[in-house]
ROTOR-540443 format. One record per residue (C-alpha): residue number from 1; residue in three letters; x, z, y. Coordinates in pm, 1 decimal, padded with zeros to 6 digits, always signed. Each point is the difference from the previous one (the first is absolute). Example, Ala and Ser with C-alpha at 12.3 -4.5 7.8 and 13.67 -1.06 7.14 Angstrom:
2
+-----+------+----------+----------+----------+
: pos : code :     east :       up :    north :
+-----+------+----------+----------+----------+
:   1 :  ALA : +01230.0 : +00780.0 : -00450.0 :
:   2 :  SER : +00137.0 : -00066.0 : +00344.0 :
+-----+------+----------+----------+----------+
END
This chain:
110
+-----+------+----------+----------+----------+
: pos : code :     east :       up :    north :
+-----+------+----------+----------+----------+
:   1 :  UNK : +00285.6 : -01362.8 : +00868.6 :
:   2 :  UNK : -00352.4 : -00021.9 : +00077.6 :
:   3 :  UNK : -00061.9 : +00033.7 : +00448.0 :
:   4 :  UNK : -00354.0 : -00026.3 : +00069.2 :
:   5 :  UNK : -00323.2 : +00148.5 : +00159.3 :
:   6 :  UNK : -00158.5 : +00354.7 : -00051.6 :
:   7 :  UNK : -00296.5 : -00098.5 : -00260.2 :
:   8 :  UNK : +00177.9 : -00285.8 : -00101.5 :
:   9 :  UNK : +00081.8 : +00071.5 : -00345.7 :
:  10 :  UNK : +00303.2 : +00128.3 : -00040.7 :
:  11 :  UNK : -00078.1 : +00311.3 : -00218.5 :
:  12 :  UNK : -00147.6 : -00244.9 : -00206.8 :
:  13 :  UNK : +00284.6 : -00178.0 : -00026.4 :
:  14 :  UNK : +00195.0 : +00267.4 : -00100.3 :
:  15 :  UNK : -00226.3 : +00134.4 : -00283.9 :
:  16 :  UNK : +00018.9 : -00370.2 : -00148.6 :
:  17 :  UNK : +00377.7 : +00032.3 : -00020.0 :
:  18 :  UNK : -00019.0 : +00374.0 : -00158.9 :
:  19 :  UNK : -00220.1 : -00156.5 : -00256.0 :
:  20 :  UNK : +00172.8 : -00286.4 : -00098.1 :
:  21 :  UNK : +00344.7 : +00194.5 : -00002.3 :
:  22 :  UNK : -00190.5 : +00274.6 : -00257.1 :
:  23 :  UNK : -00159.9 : -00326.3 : -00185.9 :
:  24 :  UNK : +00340.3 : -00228.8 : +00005.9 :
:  25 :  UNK : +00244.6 : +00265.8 : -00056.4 :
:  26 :  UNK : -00126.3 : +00310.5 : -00199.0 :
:  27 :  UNK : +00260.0 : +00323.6 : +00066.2 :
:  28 :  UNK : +00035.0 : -00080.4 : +00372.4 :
:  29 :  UNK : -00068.8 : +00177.5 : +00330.7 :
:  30 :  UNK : -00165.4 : -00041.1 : +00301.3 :
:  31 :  UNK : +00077.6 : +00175.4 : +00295.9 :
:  32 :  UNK : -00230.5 : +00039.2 : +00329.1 :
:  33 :  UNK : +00222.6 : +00068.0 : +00325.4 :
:  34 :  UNK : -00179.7 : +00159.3 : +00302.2 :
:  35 :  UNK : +00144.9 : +00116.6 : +00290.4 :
:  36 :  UNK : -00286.5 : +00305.7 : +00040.0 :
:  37 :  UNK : -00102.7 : +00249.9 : -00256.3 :
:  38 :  UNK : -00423.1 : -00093.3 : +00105.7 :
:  39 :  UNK : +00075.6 : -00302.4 : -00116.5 :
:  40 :  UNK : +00145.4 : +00058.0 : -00290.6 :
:  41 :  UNK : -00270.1 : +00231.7 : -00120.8 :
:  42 :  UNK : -00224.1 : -00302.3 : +00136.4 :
:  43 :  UNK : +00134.4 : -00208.9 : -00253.1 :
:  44 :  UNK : -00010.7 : +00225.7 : -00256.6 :
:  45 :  UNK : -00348.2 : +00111.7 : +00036.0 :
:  46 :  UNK : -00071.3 : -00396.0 : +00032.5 :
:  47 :  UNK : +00200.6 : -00080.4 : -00344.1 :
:  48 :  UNK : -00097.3 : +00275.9 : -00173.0 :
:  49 :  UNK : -00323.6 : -00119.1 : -00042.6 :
:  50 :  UNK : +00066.8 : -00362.6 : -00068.8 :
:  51 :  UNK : +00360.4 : +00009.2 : -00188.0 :
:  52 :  UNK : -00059.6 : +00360.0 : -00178.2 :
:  53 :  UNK : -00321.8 : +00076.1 : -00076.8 :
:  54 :  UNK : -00102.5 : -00396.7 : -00004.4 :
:  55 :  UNK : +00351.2 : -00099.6 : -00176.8 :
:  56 :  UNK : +00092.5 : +00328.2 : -00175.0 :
:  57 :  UNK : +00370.8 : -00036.1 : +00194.2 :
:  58 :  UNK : +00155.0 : +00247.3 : +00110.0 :
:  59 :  UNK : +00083.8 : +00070.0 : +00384.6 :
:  60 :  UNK : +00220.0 : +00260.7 : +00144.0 :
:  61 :  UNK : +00002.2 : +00126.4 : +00345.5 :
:  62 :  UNK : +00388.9 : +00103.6 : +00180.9 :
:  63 :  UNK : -00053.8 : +00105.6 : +00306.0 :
:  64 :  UNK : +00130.4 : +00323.9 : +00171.1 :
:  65 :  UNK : -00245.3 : +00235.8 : -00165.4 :
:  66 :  UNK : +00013.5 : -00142.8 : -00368.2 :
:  67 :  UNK : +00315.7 : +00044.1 : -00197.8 :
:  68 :  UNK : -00072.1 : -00179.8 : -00326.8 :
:  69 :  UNK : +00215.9 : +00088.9 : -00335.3 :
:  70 :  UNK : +00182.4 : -00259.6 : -00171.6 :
:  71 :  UNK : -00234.9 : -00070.7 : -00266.5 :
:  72 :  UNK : -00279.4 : -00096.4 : +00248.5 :
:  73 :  UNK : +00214.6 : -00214.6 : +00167.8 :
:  74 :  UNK : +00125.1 : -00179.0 : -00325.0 :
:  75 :  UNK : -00339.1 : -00049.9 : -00114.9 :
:  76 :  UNK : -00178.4 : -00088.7 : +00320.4 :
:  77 :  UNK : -00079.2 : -00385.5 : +00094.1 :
:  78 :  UNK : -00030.5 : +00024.6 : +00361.7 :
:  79 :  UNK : +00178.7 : +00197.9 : +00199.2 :
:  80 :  UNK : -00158.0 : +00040.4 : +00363.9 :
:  81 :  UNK : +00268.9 : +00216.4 : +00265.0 :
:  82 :  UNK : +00132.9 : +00014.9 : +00306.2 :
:  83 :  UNK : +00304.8 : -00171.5 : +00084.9 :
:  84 :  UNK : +00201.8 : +00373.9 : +00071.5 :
:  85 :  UNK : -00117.4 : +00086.9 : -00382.4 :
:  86 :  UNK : +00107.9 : -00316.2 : -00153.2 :
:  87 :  UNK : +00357.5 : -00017.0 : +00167.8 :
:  88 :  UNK : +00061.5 : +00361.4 : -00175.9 :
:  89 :  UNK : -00169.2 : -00094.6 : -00388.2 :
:  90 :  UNK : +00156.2 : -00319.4 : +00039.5 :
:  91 :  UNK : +00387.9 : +00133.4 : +00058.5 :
:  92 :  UNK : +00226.5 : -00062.5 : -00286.9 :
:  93 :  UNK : -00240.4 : -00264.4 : -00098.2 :
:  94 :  UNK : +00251.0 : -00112.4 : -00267.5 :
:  95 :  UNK : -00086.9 : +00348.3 : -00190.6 :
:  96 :  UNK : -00359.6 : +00028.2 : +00023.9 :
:  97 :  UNK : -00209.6 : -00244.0 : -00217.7 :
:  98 :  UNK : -00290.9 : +00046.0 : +00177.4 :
:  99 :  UNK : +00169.7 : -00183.6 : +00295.9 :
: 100 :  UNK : +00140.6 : -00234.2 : -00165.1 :
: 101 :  UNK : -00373.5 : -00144.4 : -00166.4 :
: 102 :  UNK : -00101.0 : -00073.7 : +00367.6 :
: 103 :  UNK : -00089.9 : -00342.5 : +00037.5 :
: 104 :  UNK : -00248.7 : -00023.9 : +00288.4 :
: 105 :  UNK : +00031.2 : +00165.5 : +00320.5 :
: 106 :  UNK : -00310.0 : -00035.1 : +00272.9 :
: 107 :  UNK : +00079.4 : +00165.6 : +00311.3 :
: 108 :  UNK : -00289.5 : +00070.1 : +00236.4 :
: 109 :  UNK : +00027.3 : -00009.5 : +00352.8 :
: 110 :  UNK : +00317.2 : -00168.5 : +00122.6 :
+-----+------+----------+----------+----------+
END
């Protein structure tokens, strides 16, 4: 749990972990938890230019107006959604793979 000041460094923080994780354990997920669409597509916008077109990962966006297939969510790296989204993709957890490669979870705005 990192608590501390707007402008303090916490994004930072949290795009060290999602780099090491995707360094240390190759096949596993990331997942981005904000409680507000704007931010969401913040981070994306943010990430995409560092983690996809810097990185060549790939990010996926699950938010009310984005219904991804199974195939992009199987083959995505980072998964940046709202927390309504994630409690439905991530139901029956036991059955979807996807889910169950999740090994870092940041959530924004607590």
């Amino acid at each position: 749990l990192v608590g501390a000041p707007t402008g303090s460094g916490k994004t930072v923080a949290a795009e060290l972990a999602v780099l090491r994780l995707l360094r240390e354990y190759p096949g596993c997920k990331a997942v981005y938890i904000a409680p507000l669409k704007a931010l969401v597509r913040e981070r994306m916008a943010d990430w995409r230019a560092k983690f996809v077109q810097g990185l060549g990962l790939k990010m996926l966006e699950l938010t009310g107006d984005v219904t991804p297939d199974a195939r992009a969510l199987a083959t995505a790296h980072i998964l940046a959604t709202t927390p309504e989204k994630w409690d439905g993709v991530s139901r029956h957890w036991q059955q979807r793979n996807y889910v169950q490669k999740v090994t870092l979870v940041i959530i924004d705005e607590i």
